[in-house]
MIDOSE-1310 file (N, C-alpha, C; in nm, 2 decimals, decimal comma, always signed):
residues 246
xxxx	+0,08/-0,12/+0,00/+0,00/+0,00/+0,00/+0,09/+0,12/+0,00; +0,03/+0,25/-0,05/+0,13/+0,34/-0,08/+0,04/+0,49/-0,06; +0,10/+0,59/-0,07/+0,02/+0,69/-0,06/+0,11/+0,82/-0,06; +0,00/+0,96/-0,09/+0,16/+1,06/-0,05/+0,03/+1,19/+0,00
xxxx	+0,06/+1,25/+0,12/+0,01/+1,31/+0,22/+0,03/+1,46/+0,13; -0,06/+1,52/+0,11/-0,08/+1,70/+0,05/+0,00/+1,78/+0,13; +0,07/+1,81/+0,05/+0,16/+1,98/+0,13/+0,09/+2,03/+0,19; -0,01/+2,13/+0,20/-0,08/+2,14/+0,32/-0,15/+2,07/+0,41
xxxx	-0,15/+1,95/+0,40/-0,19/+1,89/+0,51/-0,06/+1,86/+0,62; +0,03/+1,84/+0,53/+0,16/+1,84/+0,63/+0,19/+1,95/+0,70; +0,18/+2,08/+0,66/+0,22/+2,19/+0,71/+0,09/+2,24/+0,81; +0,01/+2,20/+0,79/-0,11/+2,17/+0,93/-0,09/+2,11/+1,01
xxxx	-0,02/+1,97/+0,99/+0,03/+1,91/+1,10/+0,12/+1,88/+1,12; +0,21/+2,03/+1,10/+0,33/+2,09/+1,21/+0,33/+2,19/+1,25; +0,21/+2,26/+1,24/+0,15/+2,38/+1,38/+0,14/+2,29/+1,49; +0,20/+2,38/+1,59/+0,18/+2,29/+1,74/+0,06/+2,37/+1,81
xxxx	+0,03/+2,30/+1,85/-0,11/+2,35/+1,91/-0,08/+2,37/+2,04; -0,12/+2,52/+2,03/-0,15/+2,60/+2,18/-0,26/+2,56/+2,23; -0,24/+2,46/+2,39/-0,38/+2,50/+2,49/-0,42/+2,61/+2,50; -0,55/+2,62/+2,52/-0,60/+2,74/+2,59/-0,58/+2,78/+2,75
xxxx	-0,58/+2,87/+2,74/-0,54/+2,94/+2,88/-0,69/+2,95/+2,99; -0,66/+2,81/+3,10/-0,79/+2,82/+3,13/-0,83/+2,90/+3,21; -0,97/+2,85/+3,21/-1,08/+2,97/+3,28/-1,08/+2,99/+3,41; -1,08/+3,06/+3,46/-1,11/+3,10/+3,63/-1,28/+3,03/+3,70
xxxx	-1,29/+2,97/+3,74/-1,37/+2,97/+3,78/-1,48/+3,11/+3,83; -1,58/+3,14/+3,80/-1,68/+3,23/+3,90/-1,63/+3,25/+4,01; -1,65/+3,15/+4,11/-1,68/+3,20/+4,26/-1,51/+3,15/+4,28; -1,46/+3,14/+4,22/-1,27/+3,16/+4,26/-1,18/+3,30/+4,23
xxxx	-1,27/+3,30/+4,14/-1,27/+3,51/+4,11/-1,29/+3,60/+4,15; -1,44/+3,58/+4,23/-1,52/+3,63/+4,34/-1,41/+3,63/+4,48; -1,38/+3,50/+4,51/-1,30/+3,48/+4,63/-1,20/+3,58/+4,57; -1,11/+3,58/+4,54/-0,97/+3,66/+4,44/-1,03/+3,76/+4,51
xxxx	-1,12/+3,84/+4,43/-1,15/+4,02/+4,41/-1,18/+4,03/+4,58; -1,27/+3,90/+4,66/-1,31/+3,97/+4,79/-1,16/+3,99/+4,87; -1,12/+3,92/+4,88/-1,00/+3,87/+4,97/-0,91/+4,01/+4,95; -0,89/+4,06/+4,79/-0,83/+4,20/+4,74/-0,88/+4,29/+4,85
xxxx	-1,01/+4,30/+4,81/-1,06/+4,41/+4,89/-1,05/+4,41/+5,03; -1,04/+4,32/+5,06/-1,02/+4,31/+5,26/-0,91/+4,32/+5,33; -0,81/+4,34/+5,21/-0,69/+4,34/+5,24/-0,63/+4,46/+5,29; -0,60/+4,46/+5,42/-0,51/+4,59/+5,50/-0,44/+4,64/+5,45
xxxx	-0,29/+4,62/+5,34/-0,16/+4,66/+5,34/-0,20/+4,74/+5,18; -0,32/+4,67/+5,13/-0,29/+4,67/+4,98/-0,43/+4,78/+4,90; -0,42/+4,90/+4,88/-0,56/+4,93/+4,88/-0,62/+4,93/+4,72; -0,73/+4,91/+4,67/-0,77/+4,89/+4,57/-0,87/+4,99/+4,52
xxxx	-0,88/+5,03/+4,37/-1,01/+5,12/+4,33/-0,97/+5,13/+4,18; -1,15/+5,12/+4,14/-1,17/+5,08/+4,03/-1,27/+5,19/+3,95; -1,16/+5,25/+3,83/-1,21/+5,37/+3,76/-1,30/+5,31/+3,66; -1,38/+5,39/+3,60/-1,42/+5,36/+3,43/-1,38/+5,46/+3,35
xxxx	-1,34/+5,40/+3,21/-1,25/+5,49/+3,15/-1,35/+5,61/+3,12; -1,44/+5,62/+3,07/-1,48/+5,74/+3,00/-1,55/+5,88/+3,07; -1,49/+5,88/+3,22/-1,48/+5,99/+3,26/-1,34/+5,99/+3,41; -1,34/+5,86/+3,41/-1,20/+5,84/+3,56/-1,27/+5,84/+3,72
xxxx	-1,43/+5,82/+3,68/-1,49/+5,82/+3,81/-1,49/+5,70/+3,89; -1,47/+5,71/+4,01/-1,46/+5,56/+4,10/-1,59/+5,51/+4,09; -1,57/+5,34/+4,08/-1,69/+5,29/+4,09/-1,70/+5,15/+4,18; -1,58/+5,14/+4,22/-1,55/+5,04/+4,31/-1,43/+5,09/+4,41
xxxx	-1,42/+5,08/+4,55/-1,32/+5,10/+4,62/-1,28/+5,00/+4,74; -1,19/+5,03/+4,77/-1,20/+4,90/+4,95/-1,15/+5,04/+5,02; -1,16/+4,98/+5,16/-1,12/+5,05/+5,29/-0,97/+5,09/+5,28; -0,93/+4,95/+5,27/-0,78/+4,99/+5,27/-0,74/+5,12/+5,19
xxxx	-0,78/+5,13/+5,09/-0,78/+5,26/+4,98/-0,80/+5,40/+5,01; -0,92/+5,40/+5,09/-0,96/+5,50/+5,10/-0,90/+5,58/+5,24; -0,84/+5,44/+5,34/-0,76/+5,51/+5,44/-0,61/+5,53/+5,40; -0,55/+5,50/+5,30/-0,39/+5,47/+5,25/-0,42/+5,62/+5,18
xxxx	-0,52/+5,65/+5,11/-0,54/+5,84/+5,05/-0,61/+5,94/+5,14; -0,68/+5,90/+5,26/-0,74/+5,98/+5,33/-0,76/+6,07/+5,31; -0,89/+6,08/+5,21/-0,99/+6,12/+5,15/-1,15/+6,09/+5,18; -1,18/+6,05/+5,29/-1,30/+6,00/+5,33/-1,37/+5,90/+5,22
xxxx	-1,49/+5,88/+5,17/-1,54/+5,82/+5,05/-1,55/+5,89/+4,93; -1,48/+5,77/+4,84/-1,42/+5,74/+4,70/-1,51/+5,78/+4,60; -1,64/+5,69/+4,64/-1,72/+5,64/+4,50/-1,80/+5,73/+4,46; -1,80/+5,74/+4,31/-1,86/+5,82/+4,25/-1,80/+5,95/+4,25
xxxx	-1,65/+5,97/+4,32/-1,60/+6,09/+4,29/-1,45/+6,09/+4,14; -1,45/+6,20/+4,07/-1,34/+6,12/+3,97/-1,21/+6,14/+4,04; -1,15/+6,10/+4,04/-1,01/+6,10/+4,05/-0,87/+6,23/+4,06; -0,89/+6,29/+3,95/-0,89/+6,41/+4,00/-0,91/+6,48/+4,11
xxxx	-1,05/+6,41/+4,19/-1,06/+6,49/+4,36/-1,02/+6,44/+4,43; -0,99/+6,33/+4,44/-0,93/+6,26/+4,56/-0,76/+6,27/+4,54; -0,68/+6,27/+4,40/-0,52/+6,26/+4,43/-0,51/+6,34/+4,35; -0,35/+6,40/+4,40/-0,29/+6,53/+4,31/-0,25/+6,47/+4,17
xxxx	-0,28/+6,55/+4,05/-0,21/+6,53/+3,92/-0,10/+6,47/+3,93; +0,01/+6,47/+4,00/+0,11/+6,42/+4,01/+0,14/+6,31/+4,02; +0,01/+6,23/+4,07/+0,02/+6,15/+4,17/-0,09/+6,05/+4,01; -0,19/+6,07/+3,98/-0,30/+5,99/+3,88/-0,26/+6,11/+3,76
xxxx	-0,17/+6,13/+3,67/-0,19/+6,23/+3,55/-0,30/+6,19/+3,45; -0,40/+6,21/+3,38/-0,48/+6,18/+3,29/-0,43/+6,09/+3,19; -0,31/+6,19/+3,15/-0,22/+6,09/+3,02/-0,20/+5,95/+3,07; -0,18/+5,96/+3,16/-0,09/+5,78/+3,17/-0,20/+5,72/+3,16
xxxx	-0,29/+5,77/+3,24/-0,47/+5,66/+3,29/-0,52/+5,62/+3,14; -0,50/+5,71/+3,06/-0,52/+5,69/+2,90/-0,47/+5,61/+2,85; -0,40/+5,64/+2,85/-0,23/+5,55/+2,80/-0,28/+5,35/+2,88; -0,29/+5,38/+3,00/-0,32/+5,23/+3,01/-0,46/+5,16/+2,94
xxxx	-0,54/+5,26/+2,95/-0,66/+5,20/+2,88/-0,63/+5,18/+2,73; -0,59/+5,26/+2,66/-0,50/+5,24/+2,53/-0,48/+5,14/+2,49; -0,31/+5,10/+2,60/-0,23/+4,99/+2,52/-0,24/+4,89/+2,62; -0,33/+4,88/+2,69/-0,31/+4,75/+2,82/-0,21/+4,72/+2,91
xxxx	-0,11/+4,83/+2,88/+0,00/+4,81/+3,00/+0,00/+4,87/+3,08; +0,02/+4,83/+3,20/+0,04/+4,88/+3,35/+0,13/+5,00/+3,33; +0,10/+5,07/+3,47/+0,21/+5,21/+3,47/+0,22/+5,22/+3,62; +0,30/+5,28/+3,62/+0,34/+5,35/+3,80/+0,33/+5,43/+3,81
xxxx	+0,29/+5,52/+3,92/+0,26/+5,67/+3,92/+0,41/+5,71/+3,94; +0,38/+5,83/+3,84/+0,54/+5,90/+3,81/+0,60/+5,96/+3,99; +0,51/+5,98/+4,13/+0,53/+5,99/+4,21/+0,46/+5,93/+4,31; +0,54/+5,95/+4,46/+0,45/+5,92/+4,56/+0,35/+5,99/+4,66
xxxx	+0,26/+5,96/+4,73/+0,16/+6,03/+4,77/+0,22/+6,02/+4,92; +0,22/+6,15/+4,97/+0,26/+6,17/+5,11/+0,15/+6,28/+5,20; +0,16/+6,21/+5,31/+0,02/+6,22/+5,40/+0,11/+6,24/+5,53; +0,08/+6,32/+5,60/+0,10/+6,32/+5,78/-0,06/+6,28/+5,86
xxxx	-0,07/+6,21/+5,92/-0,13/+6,16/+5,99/-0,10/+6,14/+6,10; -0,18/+6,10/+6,28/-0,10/+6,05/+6,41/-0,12/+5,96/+6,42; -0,04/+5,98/+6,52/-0,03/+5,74/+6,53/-0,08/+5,78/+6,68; -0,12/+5,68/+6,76/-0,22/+5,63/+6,87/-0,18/+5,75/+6,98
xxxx	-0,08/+5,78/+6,98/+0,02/+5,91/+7,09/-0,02/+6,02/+7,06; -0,09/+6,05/+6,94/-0,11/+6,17/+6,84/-0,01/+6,27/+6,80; +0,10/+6,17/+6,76/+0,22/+6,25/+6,74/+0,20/+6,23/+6,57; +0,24/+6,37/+6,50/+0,27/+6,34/+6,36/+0,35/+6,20/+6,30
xxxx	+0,31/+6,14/+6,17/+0,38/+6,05/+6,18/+0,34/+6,06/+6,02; +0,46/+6,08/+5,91/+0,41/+6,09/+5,78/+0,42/+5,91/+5,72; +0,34/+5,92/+5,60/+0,30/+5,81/+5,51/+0,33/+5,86/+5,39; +0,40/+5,73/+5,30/+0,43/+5,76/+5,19/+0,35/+5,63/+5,10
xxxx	+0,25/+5,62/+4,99/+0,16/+5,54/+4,92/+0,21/+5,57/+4,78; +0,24/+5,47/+4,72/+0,28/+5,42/+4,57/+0,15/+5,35/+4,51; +0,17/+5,41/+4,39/+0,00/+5,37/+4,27/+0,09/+5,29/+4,17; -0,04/+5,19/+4,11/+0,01/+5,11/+4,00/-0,10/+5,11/+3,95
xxxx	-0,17/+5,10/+3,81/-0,23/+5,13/+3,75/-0,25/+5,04/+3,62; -0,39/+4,92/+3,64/-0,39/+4,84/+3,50/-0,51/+4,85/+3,45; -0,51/+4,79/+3,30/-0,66/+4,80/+3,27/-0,71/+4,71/+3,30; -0,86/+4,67/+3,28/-0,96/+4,65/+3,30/-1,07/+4,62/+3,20
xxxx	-1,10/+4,51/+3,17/-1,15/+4,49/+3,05/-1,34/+4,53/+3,09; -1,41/+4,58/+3,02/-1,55/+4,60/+3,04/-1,59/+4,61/+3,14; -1,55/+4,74/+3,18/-1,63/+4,80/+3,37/-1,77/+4,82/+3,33; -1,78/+4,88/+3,23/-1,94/+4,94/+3,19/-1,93/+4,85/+3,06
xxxx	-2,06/+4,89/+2,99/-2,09/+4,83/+2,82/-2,02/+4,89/+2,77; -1,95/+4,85/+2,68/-1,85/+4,98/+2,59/-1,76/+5,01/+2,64; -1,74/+5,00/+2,74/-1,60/+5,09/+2,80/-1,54/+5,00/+2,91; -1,42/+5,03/+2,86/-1,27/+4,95/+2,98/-1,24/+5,04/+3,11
xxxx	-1,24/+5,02/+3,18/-1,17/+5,09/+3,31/-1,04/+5,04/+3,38; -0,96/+5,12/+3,46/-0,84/+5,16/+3,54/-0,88/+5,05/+3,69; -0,79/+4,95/+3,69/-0,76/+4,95/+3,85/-0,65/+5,00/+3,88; -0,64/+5,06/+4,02/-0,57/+5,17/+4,08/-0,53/+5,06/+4,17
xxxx	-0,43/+5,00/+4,23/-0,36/+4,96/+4,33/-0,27/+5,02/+4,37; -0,30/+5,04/+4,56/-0,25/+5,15/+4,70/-0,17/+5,08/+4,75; -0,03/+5,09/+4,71/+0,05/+5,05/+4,85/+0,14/+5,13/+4,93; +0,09/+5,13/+5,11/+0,19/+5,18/+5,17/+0,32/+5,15/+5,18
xxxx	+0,43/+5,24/+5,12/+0,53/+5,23/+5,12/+0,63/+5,29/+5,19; +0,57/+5,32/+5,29/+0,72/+5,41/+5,40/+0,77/+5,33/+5,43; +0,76/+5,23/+5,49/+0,92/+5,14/+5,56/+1,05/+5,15/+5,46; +0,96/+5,13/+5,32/+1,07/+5,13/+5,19/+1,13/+5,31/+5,15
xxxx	+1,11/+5,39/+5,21/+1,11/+5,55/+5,18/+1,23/+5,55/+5,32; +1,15/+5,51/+5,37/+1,24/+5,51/+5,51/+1,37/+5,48/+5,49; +1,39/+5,36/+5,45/+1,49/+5,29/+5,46/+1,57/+5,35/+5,33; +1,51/+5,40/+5,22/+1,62/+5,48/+5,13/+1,66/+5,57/+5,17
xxxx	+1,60/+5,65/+5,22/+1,65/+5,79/+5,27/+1,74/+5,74/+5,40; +1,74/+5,66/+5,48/+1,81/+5,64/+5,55/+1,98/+5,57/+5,49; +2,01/+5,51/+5,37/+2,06/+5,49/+5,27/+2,13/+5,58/+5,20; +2,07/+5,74/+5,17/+2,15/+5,82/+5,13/+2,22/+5,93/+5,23
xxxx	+2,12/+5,87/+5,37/+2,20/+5,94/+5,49/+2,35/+5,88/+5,49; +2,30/+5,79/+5,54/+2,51/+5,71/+5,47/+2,57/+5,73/+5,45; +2,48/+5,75/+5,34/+2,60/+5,82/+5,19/+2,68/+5,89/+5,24; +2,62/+6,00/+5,23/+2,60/+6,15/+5,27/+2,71/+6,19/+5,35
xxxx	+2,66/+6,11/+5,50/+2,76/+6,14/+5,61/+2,89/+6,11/+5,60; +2,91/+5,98/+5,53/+3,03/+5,91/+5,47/+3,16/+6,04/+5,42; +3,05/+6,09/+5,31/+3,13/+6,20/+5,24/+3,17/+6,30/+5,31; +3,05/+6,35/+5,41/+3,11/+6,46/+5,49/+3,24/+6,42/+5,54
xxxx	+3,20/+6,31/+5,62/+3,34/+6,26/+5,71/+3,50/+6,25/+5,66; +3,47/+6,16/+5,56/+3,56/+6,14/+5,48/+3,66/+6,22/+5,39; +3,59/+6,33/+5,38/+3,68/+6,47/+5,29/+3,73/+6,53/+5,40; +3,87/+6,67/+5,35/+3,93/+6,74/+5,40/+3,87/+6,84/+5,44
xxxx	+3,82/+6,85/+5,57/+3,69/+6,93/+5,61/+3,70/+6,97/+5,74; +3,67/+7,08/+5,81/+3,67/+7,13/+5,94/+3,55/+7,03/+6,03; +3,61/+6,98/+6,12/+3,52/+6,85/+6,23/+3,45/+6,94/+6,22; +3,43/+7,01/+6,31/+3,27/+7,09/+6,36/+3,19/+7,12/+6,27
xxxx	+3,22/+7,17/+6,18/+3,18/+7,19/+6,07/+3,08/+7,09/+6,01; +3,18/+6,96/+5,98/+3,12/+6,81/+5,91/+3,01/+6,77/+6,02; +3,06/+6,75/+6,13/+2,95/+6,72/+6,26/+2,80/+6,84/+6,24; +2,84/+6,95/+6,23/+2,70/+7,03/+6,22/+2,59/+7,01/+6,09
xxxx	+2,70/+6,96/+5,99/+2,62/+6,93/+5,89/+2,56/+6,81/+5,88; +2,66/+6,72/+5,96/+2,60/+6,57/+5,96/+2,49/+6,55/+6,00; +2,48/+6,63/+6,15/+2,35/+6,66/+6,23/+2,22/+6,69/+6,19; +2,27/+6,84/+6,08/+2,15/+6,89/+6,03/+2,13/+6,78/+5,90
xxxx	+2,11/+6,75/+5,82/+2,14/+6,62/+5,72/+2,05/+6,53/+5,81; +2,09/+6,45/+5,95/+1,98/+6,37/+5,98/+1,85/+6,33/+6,01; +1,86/+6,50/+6,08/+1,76/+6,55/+6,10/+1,61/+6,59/+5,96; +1,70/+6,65/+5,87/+1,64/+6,63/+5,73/+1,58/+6,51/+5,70
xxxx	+1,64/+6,41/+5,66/+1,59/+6,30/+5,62/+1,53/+6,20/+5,67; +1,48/+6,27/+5,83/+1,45/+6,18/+5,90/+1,31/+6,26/+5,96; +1,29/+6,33/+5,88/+1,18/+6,41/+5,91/+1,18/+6,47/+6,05; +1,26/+6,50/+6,13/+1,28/+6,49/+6,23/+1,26/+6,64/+6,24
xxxx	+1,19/+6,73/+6,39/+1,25/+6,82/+6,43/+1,35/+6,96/+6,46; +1,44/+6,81/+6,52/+1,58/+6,84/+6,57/+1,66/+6,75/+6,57; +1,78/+6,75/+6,60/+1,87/+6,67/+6,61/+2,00/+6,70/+6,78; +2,06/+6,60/+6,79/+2,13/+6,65/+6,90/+2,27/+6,53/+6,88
xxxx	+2,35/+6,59/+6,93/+2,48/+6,49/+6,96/+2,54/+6,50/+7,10; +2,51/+6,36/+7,16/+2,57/+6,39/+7,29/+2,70/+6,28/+7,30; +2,83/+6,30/+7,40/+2,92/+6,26/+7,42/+2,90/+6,15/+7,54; +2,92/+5,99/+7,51/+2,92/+5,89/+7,58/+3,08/+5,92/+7,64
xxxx	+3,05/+5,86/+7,84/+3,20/+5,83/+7,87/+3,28/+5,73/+7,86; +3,40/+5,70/+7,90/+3,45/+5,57/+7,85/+3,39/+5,46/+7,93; +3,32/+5,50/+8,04/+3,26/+5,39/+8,12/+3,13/+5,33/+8,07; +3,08/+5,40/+7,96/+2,97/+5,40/+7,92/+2,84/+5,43/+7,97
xxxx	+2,86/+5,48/+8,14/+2,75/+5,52/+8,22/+2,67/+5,66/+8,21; +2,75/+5,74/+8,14/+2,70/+5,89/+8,12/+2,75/+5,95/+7,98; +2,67/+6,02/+7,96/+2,62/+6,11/+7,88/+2,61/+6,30/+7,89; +2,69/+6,32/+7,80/+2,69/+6,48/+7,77/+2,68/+6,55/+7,62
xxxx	+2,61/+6,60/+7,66/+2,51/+6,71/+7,57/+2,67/+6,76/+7,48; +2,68/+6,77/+7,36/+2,76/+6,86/+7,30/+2,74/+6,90/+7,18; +2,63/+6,85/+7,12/+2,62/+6,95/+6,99/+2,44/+6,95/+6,99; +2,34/+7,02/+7,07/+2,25/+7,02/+7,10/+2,16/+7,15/+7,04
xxxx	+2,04/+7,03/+6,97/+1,95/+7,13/+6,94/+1,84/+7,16/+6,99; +1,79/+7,07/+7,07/+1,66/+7,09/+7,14/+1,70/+7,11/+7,30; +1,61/+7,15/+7,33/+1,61/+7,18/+7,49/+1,74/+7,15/+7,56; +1,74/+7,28/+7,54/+1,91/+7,30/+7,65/+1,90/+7,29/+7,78
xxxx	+1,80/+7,29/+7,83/+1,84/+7,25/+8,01/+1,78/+7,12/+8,06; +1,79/+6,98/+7,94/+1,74/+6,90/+7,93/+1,85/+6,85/+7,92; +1,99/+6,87/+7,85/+2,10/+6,82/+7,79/+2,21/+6,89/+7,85; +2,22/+7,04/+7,94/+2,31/+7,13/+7,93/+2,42/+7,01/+8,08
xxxx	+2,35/+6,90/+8,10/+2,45/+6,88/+8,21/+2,43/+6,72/+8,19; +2,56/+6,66/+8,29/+2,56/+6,50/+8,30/+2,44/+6,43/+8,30; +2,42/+6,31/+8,20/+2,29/+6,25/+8,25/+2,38/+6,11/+8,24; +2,30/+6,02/+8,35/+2,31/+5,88/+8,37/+2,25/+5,80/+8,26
xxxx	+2,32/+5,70/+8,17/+2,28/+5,65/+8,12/+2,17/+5,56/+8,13; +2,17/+5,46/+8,29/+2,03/+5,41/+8,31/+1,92/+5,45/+8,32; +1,95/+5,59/+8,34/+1,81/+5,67/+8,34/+1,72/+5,70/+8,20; +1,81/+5,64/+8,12/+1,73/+5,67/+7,97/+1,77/+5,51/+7,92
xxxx	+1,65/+5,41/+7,96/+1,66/+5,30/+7,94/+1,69/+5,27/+7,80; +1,62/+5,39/+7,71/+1,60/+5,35/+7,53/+1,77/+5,36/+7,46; +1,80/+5,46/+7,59/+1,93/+5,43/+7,51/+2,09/+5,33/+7,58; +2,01/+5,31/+7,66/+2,11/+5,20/+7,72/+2,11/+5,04/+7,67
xxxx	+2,01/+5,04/+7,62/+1,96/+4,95/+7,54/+2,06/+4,96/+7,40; +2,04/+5,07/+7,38/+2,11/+5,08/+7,18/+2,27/+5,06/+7,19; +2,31/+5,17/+7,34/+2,46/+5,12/+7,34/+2,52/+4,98/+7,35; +2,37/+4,85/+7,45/+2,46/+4,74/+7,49/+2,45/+4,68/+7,38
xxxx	+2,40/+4,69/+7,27/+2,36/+4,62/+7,16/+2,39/+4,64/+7,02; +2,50/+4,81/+7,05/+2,52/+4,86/+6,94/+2,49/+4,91/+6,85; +2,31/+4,87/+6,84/+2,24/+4,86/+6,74/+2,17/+4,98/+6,77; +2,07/+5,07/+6,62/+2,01/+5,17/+6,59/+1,89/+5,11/+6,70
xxxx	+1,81/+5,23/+6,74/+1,71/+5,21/+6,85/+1,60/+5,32/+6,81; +1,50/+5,26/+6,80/+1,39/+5,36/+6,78/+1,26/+5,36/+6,88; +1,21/+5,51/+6,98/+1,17/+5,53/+7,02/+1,04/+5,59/+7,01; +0,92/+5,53/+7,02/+0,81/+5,59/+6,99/+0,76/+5,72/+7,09
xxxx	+0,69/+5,81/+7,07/+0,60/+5,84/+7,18/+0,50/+5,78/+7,26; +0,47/+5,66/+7,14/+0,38/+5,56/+7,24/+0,45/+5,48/+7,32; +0,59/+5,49/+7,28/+0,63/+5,32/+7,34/+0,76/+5,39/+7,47; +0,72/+5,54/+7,49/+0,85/+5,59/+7,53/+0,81/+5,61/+7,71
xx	+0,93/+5,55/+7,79/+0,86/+5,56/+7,91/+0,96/+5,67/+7,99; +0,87/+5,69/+8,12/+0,92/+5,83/+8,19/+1,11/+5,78/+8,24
């Protein structure tokens, strides 16, 4: 027996066949979107394109912009241009790729002590296939990102200080700038430098910016447990207002 197979039937069958990419289940999508929305760290909201008005939001979102309620306002009222520009929001409904907001959103808020305490929130921005009939919409995903702001700026403090230190430079000088420099980046106040003894039990005020008759004389280092702590351990120590005792 003998035979000879058609050129295009051969070349049919040497396309490799693509599976399809399967389906999500309903109520596994459902779970997905609820679980999103309930989520503390991660805040969520959902524009439609043809005007940028919210039509879906979570909690987390609307406390990470602290703007009270979202929905039904456009976007424009709740974040600065800087922060949602029109172009990009376009731009994703467009070409279907994600974007990052060209900046971050910074908020002062108090923490439980009611001491100021700033937040720094980063946006990402995808499309959305058929929010309405006809039209695609924007999800907006909120994450708080100060520990990560934090920790850079505390990164180019380093730097920074490194260089002062390290050039041919008047000490006092490098030290006053070091100081103010910390204080900058650390959103801080003030700043102070005090002089440990070799015993490591005391403490003296010597390049002081805040309250001088708080610092102008000897202090016992057991007396300021937060920092007896940082010396035995070497390590950076951070003191809350809430966590700071008499």
């Amino acid at each position: 027996m003998g035979g000879t197979l058609d050129k295009t039937q051969m070349q049919a069958d040497e396309v490799p066949v693509i599976p399809e990419h399967p389906r999500v289940p309903d109520a596994l999508a459902r779970a997905i979107v609820h679980a999103l929305l309930d989520a503390d760290a991660l805040g969520l909201a959902l524009l439609r394109s043809t005007d940028f008005t919210h039509v879906m939001t979570s909690p987390a979102y609307e406390r990470l912009i602290g703007t009270g309620s979202t929905l039904g306002r456009s976007v424009t009222d709740v974040l600065p241009l800087t922060i949602a520009p029109r172009p990009i929001l376009e731009e994703v409904v467009a070409t279907g790729k994600a974007a990052r907001s060209p900046d971050v959103l910074e908020r002062t808020v108090r923490d439980a002590a009611g001491s100021p305490v700033s937040v720094y929130v980063s946006f990402t921005f995808l499309r959305v296939r058929q929010v309405t009939p006809g039209s695609d919409g924007v999800l907006i995903l909120a994450e708080d990102v100060s520990r990560q702001i934090h920790e850079r700026r505390l990164g180019e403090l380093f730097a920074t200080l490194a260089s002062d230190m390290s050039g041919d430079r008047d000490e006092t000088a490098s030290i006053r700038s070091s100081v103010r420099r910390a204080s900058v980046a650390l959103a801080a106040d003030d700043a102070s430098i005090f002089l440990l003894s070799p015993d490591l039990k005391h403490l003296q005020g010597a390049l002081v910016g805040w309250d001088w008759t708080r610092t102008s004389f000897v202090a016992e280092v057991e007396r300021w447990p937060s920092v007896a702590r940082a010396i035995a351990a070497n390590e950076v120590g951070y003191v809350t207002a809430a966590s700071a005792r008499p």
